[in-house]
N, C-alpha and C positions, 0 to 999 in steps of 0.2 A: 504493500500500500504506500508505504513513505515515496518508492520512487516515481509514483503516477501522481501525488501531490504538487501542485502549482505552487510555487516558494513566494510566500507573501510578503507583503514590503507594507511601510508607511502610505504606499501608493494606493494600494488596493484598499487599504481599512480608510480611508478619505471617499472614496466611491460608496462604499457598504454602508459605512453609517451618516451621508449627506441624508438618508433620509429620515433620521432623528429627529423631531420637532421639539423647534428652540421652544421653552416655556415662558420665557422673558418676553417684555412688550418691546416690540420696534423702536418705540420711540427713544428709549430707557439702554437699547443693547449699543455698546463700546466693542466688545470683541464678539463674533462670530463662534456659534457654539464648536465650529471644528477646529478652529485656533483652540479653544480652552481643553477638546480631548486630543488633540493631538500634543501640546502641551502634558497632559498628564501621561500619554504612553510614551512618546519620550523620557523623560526624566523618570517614570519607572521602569527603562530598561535602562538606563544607567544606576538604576540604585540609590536614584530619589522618590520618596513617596508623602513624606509629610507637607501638606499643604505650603508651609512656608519654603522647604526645600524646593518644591516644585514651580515657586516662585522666583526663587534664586536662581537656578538651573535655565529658567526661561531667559532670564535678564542675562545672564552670561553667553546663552548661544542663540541669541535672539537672531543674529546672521544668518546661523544655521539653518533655524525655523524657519527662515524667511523662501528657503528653496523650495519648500514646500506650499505656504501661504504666505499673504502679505504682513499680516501682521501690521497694518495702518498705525494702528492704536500701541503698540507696543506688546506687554504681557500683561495682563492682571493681576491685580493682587490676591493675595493666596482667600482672603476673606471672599474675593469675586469667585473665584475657582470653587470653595466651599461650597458656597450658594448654589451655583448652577448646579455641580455635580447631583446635592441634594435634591433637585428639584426635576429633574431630567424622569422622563417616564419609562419607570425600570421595564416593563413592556417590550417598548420598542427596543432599549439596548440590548432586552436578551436575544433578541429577534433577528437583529442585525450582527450580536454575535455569532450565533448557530450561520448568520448568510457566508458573513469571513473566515469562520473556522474552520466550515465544509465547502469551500470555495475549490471547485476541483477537483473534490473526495468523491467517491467512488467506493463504498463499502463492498468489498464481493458476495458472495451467497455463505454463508457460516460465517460473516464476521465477530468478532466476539465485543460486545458492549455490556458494560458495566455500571449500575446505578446505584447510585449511594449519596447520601447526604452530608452535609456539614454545616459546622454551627458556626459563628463569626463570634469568638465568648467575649472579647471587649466592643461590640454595637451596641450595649448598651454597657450604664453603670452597675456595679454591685449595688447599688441600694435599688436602683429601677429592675434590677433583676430577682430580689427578693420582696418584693411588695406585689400585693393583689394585682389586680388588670384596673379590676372596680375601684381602686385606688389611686390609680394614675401607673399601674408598673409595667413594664414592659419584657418582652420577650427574645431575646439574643436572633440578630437574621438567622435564619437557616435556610441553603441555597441546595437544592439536590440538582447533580452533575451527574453529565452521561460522558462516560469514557470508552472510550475505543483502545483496547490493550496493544491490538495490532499497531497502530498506529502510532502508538504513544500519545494519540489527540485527544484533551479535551473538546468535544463537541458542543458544547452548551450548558447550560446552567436556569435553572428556575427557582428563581425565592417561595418559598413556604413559609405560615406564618408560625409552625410549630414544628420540629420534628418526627413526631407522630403523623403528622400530615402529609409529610412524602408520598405513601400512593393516590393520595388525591387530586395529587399536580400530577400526577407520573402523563397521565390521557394528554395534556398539554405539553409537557415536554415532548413526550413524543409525537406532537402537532406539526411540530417544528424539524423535526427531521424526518428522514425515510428508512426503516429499519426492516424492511422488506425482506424476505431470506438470511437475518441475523439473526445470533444466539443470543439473548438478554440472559443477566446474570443479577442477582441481585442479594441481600441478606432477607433474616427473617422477619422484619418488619413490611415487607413486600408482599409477606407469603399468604394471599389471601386470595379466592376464588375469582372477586374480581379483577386484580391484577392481571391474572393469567387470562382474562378474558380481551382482557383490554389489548395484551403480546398480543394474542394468537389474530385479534381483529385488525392490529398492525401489520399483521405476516412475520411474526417474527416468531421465534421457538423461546422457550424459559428453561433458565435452570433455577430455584427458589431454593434459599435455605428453610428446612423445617425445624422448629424449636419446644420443647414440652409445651409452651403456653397452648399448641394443639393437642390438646391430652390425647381425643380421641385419635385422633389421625397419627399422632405419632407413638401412641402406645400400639398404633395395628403394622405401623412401618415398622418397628421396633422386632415385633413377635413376627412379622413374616419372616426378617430376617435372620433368626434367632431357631425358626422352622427349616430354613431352607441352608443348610451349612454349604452346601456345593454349589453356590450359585454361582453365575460368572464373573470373575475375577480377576484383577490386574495389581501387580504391585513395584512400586514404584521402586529403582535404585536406590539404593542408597546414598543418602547424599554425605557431601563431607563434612566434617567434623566443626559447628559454627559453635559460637557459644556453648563451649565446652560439652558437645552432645552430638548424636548420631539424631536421625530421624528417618523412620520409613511409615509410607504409605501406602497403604491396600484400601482398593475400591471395590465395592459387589455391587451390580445391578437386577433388580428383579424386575420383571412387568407387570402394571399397574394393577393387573387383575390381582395378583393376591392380596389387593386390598379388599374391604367389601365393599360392597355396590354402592351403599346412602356415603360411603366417604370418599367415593372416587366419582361420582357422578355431579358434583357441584364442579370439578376441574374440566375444563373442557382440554380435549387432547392431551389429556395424561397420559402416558405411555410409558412410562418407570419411573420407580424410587430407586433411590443412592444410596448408599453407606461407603462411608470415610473412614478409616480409623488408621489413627496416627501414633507413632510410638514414639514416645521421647525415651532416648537411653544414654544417660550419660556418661561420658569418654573418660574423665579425670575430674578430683575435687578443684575447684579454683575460686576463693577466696572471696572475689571481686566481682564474681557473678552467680547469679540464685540458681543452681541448681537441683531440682531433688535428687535424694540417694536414690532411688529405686526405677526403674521405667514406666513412665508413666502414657498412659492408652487413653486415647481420646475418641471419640465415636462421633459423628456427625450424618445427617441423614440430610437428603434434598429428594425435591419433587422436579421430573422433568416430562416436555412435549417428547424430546430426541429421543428415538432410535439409536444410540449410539454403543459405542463399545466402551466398556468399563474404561482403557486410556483413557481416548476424546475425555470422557467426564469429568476423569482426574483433573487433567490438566485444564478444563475450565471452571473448574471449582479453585485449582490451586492459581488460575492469573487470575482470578476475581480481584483478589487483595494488591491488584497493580495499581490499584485506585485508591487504595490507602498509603503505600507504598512511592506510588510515581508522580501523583497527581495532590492528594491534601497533606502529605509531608511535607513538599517541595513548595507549595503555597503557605506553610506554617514555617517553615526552616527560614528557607530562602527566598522568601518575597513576604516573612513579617504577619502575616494575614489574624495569626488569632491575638496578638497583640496591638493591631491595629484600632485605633480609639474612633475611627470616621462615624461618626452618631450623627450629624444632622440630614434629616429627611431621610432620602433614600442611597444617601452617599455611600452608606457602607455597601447595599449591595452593587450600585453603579461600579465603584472603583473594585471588587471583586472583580467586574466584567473588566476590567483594566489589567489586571493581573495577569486573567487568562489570554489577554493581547499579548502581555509580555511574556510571558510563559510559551507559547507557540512563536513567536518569535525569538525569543534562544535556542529553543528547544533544535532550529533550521540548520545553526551553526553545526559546521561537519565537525569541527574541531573535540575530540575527546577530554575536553577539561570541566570543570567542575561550574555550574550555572553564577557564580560570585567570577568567577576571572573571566566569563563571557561576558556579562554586564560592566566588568572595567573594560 
């Protein structure tokens, strides 16, 4: 996939999002709303993001800037930059992100996309985040993102006003993209009947993690496989020695049928449960990191549309976690994101979508060095 991708520039995000409507009155507007996002994905791909820096930045490469737009008025001030940001309709920017993100993308038939949410923990304050709603108190953004492992692309992002509310927005997010002939993967807050209705009406397949909170369904996933010892099976290599331990993984697949009928017939196109189970065994004691003495078995269960072979499942059950991993690490490490204080209006989710500008644009760089020496 990476090589059929179109290599984005400051060129093409100037076309994709001219069609963000300025919220400011004419009469009132000094700088042009592209002047003030092109200004902020600049300077956050150099490794400025706080409002005032992002000020600075514009005043010192104001030249720069100028190759792109005119810049009549000069740069704004960071309190101007605040404002709009805040006030910009998060809507339209995610909208116009998923247009630049998948600009030339071409997902194939089994792509593997990944959905998972995130919290932004300083959008709001500690005391607004422990006080009622009825109160005045508010709720930290939470943005669920669809990841594309192959790719290493972030494809988009939608705000939810809670956590718990991810599969509610999931119908809308995938509004916005084409997921036609791909694998969706998702955890167990996903794992509900209409989710999978919603995949399979997008054309796309499911993998769902199942978690006890389904007593009945997972106490019958449980005992089928606990019936069926020879079922088909794959087991993973051994991998090498990380954090002072061994790990292997074996996978079993059964067909949906040996579920009973009142708990397979709410899923539409169920076609197998999973079973994972992981072995931790540790190599040598070491001091400086937690290991237990003893090997420790972890067992996990998923519900899938696929036909597939124990492998395949493995290994999309195991790139699931690319997305915790490649994508909200690297936006909390490396571009600052849960530390970030942007609280007015809609600014914290807007400038996320900023992030993920600059995030797809290092990411382009061929050079194998680490994303902090790309941005110098």
């Amino acid at each position: 996939i990476p090589a059929a991708m179109e290599p984005l520039n400051l060129t093409s995000f100037l076309v994709d999002f001219a069609s963000v409507a300025d919220p400011r009155l004419d009469r009132r507007k000094q700088y042009p709303l592209l002047e003030i996002l092109l200004l902020c994905v600049a300077a956050g791909i150099s490794g400025y993001q706080e409002w005032e820096a992002i000020a600075d930045f514009g005043r010192l490469k104001l030249a720069w800037l100028r190759q792109y737009l005119p810049y009549a008025n000069g740069i704004p001030s960071h309190d101007t930059v605040n404002r709009v940001m805040g006030l910009l309709d998060l809507r339209q920017v995610e909208r116009c992100l998923v247009q630049w993100s998948t600009r030339r993308v071409v997902l194939p038939s089994g792509a593997h996309l990944c959905f998972d949410g995130k919290c932004l923990r300083r959008s709001v304050t500690a005391h607004q985040a422990q006080t009622a709603h009825a109160q005045g108190g508010r709720t930290s953004v939470t943005l669920l993102h669809a990841w594309c492992d192959e790719a290493g692309l972030c494809l988009g992002q939608y705000e939810t006003d809670h956590k718990v509310n991810e599969p509610r927005v999931l119908p809308d997010l995938l509004a916005l993209l084409d997921v036609r002939g791909c694998v969706v993967s998702a955890d167990a807050g996903f794992t509900q009947p209409s989710t999978a209705a919603v995949l399979v009406q997008a054309g796309a397949d499911y993998v769902l993690a199942l978690k006890r909170r389904q007593l009945q369904l997972y106490a019958a996933t449980q005992a089928a496989f606990a019936q069926a010892p020879d079922a088909e099976g794959w087991e993973a290599p051994v991998e090498k020695p990380r954090h002072a331990r061994h790990e292997t993984r074996c996978c079993r697949v059964l067909p949906a049928s040996v579920l009973p009928e009142p708990l397979r017939a709410p899923w539409p196109q169920l076609r197998a449960v999973v079973q994972v189970q992981s072995t931790r065994t540790p190599t040598r004691p070491m001091p400086h990191v937690r290991t237990a003495a003893e090997p420790v078995v972890q067992t996990r269960y998923y519900l899938t549309s696929l036909a597939a072979p124990a492998a395949t499942l493995l290994g999309l059950v195991r790139r699931h976690w690319g997305i915790e991993n490649r994508l909200h690490w690297v936006l909390d490490v490396v571009l600052g994101e849960d530390q970030s204080r942007k609280r007015a209006g809609r600014a914290a989710a807007n400038y996320a979508a900023v992030r993920k500008l600059v995030l797809r644009l290092l990411q382009q760089l061929p050079e194998k060095i680490s994303f902090q020496r790309k941005r110098n």
